[in-house]
SEGU-328193 format. One record per residue (C-alpha): residue in three letters; x, y, z. Coordinates in pm, whole numbers, plus 32768, in hexadecimal, padded with zeros to 4 digits. Each point is the difference from the previous one (the first is absolute). Example, Ala and Ser with C-alpha at 12.3 -4.5 7.8 and 13.67 -1.06 7.14 Angstrom:
REM residues 2
R,type,X,Y,Z
R,ALA,84CE,7E3E,830C
R,SER,8089,8158,7FBE
This chain:
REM residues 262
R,type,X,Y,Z
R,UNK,992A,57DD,D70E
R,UNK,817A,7FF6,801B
R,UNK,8065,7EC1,8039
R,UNK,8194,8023,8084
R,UNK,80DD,7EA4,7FCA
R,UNK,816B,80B2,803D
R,UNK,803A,8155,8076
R,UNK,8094,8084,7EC9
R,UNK,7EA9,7FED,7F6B
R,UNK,7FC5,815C,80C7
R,UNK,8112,808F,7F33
R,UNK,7F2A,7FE0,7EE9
R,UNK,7E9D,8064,8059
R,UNK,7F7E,8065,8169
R,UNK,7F30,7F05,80C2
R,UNK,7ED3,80F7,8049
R,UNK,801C,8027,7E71
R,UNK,7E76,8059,7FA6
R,UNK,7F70,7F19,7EF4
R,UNK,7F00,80EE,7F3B
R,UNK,7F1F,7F87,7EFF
R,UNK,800A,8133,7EFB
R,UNK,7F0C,7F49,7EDC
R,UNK,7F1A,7EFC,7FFC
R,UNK,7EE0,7F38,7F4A
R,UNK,80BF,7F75,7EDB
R,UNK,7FD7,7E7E,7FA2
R,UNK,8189,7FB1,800C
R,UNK,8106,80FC,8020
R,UNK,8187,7FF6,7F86
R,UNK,8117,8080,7F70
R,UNK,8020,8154,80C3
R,UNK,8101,8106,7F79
R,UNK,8034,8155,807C
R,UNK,8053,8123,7F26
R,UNK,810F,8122,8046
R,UNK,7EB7,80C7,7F75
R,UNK,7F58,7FA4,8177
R,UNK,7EFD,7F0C,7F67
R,UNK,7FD8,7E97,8063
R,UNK,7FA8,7EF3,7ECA
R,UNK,7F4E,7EB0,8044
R,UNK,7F9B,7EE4,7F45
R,UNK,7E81,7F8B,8043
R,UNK,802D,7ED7,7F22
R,UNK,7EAE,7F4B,7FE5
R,UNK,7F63,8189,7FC2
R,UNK,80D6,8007,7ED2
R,UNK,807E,815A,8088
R,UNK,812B,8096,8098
R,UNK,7F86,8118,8112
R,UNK,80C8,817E,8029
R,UNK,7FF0,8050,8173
R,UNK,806C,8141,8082
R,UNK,7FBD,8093,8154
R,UNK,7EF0,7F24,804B
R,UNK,7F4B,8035,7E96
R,UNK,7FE8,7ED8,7F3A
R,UNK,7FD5,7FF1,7E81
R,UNK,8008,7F2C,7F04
R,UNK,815A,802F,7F35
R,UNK,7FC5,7F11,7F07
R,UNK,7ED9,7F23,7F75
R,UNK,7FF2,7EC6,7F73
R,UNK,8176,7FB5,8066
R,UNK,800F,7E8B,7F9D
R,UNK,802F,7F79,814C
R,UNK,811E,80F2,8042
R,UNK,80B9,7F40,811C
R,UNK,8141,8088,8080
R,UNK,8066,8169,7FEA
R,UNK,814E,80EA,800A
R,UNK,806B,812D,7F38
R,UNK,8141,803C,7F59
R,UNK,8113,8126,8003
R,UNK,7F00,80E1,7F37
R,UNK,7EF0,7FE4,80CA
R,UNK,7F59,7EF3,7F0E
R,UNK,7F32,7F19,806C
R,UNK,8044,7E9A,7FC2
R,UNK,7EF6,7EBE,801E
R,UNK,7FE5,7E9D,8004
R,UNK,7ECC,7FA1,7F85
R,UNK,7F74,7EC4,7F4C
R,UNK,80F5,7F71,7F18
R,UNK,80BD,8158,7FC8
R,UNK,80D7,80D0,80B5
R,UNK,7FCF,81A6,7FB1
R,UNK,804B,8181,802C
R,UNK,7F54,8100,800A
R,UNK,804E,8139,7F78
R,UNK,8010,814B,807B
R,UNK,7EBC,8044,7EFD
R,UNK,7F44,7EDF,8069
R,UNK,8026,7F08,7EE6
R,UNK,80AD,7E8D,805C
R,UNK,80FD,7F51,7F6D
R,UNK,805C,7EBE,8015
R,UNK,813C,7FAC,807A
R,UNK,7FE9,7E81,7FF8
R,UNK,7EF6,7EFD,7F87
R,UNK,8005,7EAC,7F50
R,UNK,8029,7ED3,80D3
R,UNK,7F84,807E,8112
R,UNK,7F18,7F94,80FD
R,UNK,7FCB,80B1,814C
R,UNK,80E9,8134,802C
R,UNK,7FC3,8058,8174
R,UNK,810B,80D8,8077
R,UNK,814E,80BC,7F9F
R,UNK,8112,812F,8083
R,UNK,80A8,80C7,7F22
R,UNK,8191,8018,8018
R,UNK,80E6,810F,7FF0
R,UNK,80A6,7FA9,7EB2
R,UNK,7E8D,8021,7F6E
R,UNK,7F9E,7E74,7FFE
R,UNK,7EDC,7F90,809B
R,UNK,8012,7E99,807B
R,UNK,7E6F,7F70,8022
R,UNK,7F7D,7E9C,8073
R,UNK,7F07,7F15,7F5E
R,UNK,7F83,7F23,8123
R,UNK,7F13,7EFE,7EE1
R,UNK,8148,7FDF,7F3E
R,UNK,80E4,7FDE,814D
R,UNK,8105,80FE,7F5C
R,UNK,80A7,813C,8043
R,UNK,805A,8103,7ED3
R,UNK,80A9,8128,7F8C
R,UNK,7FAF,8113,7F26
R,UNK,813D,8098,7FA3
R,UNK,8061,817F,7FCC
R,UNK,800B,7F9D,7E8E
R,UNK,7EA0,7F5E,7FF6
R,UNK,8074,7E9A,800D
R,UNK,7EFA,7F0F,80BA
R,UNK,80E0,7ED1,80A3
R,UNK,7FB8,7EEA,8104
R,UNK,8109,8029,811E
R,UNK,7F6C,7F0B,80CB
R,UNK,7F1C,7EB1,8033
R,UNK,8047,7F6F,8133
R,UNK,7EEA,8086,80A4
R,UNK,7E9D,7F3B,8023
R,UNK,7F3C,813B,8009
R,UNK,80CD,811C,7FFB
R,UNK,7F34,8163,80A3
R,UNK,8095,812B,8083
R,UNK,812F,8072,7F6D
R,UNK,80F7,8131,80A1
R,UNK,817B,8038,802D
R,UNK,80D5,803B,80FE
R,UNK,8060,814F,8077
R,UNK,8157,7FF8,7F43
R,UNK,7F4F,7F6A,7EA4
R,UNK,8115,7EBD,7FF7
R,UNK,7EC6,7F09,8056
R,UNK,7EA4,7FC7,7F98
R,UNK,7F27,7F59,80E2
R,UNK,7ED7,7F28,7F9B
R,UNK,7EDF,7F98,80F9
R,UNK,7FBF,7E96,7F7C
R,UNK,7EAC,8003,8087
R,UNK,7F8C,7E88,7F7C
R,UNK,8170,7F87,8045
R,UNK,7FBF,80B0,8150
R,UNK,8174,8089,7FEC
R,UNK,8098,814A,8027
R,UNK,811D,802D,7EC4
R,UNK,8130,808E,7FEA
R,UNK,80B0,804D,7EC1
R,UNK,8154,80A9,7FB1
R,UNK,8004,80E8,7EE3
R,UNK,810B,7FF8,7F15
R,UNK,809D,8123,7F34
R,UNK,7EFB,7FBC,7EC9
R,UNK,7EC1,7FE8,80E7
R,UNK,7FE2,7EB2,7FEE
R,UNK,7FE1,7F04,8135
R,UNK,8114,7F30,80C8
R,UNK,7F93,7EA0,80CF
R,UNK,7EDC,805C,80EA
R,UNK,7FEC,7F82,813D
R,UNK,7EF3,7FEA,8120
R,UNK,8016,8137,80FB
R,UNK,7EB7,7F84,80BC
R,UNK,7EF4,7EE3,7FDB
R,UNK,7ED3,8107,8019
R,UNK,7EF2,7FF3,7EE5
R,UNK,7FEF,8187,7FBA
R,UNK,7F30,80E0,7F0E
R,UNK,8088,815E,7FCC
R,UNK,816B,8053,8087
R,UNK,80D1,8144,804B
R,UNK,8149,803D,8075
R,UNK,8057,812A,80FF
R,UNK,8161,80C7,7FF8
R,UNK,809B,7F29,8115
R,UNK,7FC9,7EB1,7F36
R,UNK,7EE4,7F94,80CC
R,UNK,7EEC,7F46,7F09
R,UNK,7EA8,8071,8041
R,UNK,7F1E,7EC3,7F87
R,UNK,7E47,7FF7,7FD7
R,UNK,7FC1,7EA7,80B1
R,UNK,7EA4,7F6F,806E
R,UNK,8090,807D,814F
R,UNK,8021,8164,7FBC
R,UNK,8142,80C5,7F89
R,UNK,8144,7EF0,8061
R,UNK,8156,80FF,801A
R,UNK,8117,7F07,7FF5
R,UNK,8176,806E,802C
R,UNK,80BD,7FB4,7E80
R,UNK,8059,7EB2,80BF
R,UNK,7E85,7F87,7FFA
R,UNK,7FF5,8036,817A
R,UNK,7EA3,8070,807A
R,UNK,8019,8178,80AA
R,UNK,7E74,8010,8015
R,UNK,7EBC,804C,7F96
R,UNK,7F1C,80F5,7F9D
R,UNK,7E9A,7F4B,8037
R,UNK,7EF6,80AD,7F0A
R,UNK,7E86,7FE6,803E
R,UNK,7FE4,7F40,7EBD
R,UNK,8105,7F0D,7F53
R,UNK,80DA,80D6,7F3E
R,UNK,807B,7FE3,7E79
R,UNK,80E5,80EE,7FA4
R,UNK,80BA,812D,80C1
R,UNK,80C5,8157,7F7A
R,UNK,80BC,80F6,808F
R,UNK,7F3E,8165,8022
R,UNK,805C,8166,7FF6
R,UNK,818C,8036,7FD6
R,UNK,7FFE,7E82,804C
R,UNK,7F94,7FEA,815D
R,UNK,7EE9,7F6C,807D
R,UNK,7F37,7EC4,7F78
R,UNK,7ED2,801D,7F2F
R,UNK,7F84,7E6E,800B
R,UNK,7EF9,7F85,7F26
R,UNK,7F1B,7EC9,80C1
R,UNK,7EFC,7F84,7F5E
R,UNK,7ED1,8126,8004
R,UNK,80BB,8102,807A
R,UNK,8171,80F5,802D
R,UNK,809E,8012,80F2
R,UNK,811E,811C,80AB
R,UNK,80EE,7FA3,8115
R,UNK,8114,810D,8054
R,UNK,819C,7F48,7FF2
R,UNK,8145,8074,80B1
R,UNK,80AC,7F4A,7EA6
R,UNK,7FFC,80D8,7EBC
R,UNK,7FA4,7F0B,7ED6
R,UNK,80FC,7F86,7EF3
R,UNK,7FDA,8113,7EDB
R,UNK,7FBB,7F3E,7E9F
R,UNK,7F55,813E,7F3A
């Protein structure tokens, strides 16, 4: 269900919007990302596995995946993973390296920038890091409780951070060097995944379904999902939401093309 708060909300996705359920009977789904290849990646963390679905085929991409978590790929096409205490890529053959580890606790989600950093949370350690183009691991921010989902906005000057313990929605400006300005409190919402579309609008997995806020933490709506929802990520040529909720995927069709991080 579409549940309209202001009527810009139906500039972003239609109200008759069909919410499909594309995969199901996993124990607890996240970190979708979709690939310009046309295959969707998910996370079923307590399986230990991240799942390749295509077309309504699912199979297992990788095995044994050390509670991957959150999910995104970078300008190559690589993938990149939080999992337990590490954060990695993949490479085009299949092997993994690891970009970060050491000090680490709970790596649980990250986005990939255009000057090749990747900025990733760790919600046990209540801090927010980058890995730099150069390989450099730094904190760039612990004011969070529980920092989650991670994305940026559409014109890469802020990071936003879903504070999910601190039940906060964070914004951060970006300076020059990729590190973090002051943050300050968009909305008090305790989120899980985030995106961002084109327009600014912040697309937030709540126990209430999808939240869209307006960049001003006003709330446009609500996409209401069948199960409580984790993580969300843009589909094919960003449009569209894949949303992963507990046992299942999910597909709703948007008016708003996604923010492009990949």
């Amino acid at each position: 269900m579409i549940d309209v708060r202001q009527p810009s909300f139906l500039k972003l996705i239609r109200q008759d919007a069909p919410i499909r359920k594309i995969a199901d009977g996993y124990r607890f789904t996240e970190g979708p990302v979709f690939s310009r290849r046309g295959f969707l990646l998910f996370s079923d963390i307590p399986n230990h596995r991240i799942i390749h679905w295509r077309r309504g085929a699912a199979t297992v991409f990788r095995e044994s995946s050390n509670r991957a978590n959150g999910l995104t790929f970078d300008h190559q096409g690589r993938l990149l993973t939080c999992e337990a205490g590490r954060v990695t890529r993949t490479e085009k053959d299949g092997t993994i390296t690891v970009l970060a580890a050491g000090g680490l606790e709970g790596p649980n989600d990250l986005v990939y920038a255009i000057d090749g950093s990747i900025y990733f949370t760790d919600l046990p350690k209540g801090r927010v890091y980058q890995i730099t183009r150069q390989g450099q691991t730094r904190v760039v921010a612990q004011d969070c409780v529980g920092p989650n989902g991670v994305t940026l906005s559409p014109n890469q000057q802020r990071l936003y951070v879903a504070d999910y313990r601190g039940k906060a929605l964070r914004e951060y400006p970006i300076a020059p060097d990729g590190l973090l300005g002051a943050g300050k409190t968009v909305a008090a919402v305790a989120a899980d995944g985030i995106k961002t579309s084109e327009d600014g609008a912040l697309w937030l997995a709540t126990a209430e379904g999808i939240q869209v806020m307006d960049p001003a933490g006003s709330l446009l709506g609500v996409i209401k999902t069948p199960e409580a929802p984790a993580n969300l990520a843009w589909g094919e040529g960003f449009h569209g939401l894949y949303i992963t909720a507990r046992t299942s995927v999910y597909h709703v069709p948007t008016l708003a093309p996604g923010t492009r991080t990949y």
